[in-house]
N, C-alpha and C positions, 0 to 999 in steps of 0.2 A: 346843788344836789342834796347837799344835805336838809336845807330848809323844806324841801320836795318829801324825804325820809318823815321828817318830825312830824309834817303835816298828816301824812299820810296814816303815820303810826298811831297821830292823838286821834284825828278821825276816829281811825277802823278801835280805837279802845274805848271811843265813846260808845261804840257799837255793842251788840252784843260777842262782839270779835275779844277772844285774851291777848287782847295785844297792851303793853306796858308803855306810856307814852312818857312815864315819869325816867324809866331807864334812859330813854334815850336822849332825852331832855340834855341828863346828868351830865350823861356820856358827852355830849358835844358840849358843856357849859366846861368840861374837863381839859379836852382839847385845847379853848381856849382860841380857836381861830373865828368866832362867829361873834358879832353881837349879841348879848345877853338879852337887849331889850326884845330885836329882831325874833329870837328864840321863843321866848315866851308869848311874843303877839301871834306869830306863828303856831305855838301849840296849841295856845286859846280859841286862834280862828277855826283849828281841824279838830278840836276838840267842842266845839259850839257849835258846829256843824256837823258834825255825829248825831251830838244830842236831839237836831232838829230834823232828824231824820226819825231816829227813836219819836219823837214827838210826832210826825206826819204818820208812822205806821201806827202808833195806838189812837190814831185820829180816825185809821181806818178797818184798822183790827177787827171791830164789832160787827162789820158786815161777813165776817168769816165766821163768828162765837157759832153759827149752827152745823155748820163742816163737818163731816165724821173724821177727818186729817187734822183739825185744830188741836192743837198742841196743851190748850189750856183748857180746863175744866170750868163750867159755868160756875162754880161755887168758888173756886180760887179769882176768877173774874171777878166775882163780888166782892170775896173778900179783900182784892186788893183795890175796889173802887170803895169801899166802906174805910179804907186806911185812908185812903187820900182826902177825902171828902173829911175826914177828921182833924187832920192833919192843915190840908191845905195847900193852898202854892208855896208854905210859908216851905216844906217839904222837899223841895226845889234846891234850899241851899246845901241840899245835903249829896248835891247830884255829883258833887268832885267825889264821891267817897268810892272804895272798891265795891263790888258785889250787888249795893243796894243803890247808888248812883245809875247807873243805866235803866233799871226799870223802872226806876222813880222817874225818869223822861217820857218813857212809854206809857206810865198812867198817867202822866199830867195831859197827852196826848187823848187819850181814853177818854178822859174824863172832859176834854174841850174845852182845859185851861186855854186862856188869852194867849196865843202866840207874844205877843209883844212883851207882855209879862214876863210870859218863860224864858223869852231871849234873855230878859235883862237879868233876869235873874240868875242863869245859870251862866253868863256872860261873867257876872262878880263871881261866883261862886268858883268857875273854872279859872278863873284867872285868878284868883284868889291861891287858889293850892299852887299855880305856877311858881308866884310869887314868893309864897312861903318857903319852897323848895328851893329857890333859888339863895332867898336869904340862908337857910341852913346851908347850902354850897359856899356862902361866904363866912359863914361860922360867926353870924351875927344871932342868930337864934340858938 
């Protein structure tokens, strides 16, 4: 149940959801009853999986940009296709981060980065911060 919990949590916080997948992470690394590796493969899988959801909706977002209900203004649309195109998929690694990580998935989606790419990339990247986290839970960092 608990692996069910984590997955669920990194998921829905890859999302546009405020959900904390690093709390929970902690929390059961704390416990001390689970596999550590187990844990982190598991966050990365429901956290990499969010993201490719973010990525599938800015794939199809544009067919909404003339909606009078679309939530986003043509000119922040640009502007946030003018960041990325600047940027790049290199912009990708930066997709663990709070705030600006999930819609950094949703433009790479927009913009009709290579799915393959983006998996791999945000694959390291997400599992990259698990990692980290985990190390500082052993007080190695």
């Amino acid at each position: 149940m608990a692996y069910f919990f984590l997955f669920i949590s990194a998921f829905g916080a890859a999302t546009l959801l405020p959900l904390q997948s690093e709390a929970v992470l902690i929390a059961l690394l704390v416990q001390a009853k689970h596999s550590a590796l187990i844990l982190i493969v598991v966050a990365t899988i429901g956290n990499v999986l969010g993201s490719c959801v973010n990525w599938y909706l800015g794939l199809k977002i544009e067919q909404f940009k003339d909606k009078k209900w679309f939530p986003v203004s043509a000119e922040k649309m640009q502007k946030a296709e003018n960041i990325y195109q600047k940027y790049g998929f290199w912009s990708l690694f930066l997709s663990w981060t709070p705030v600006i990580g999930d819609p950094i998935t949703l433009i790479a989606g927009l913009m009709k980065e290579n799915f393959w790419r983006f998996l791999l990339i945000v694959t390291l990247a997400k599992a990259g911060r698990y990692i980290v986290l985990y190390l500082i839970y052993l007080g190695v960092i």
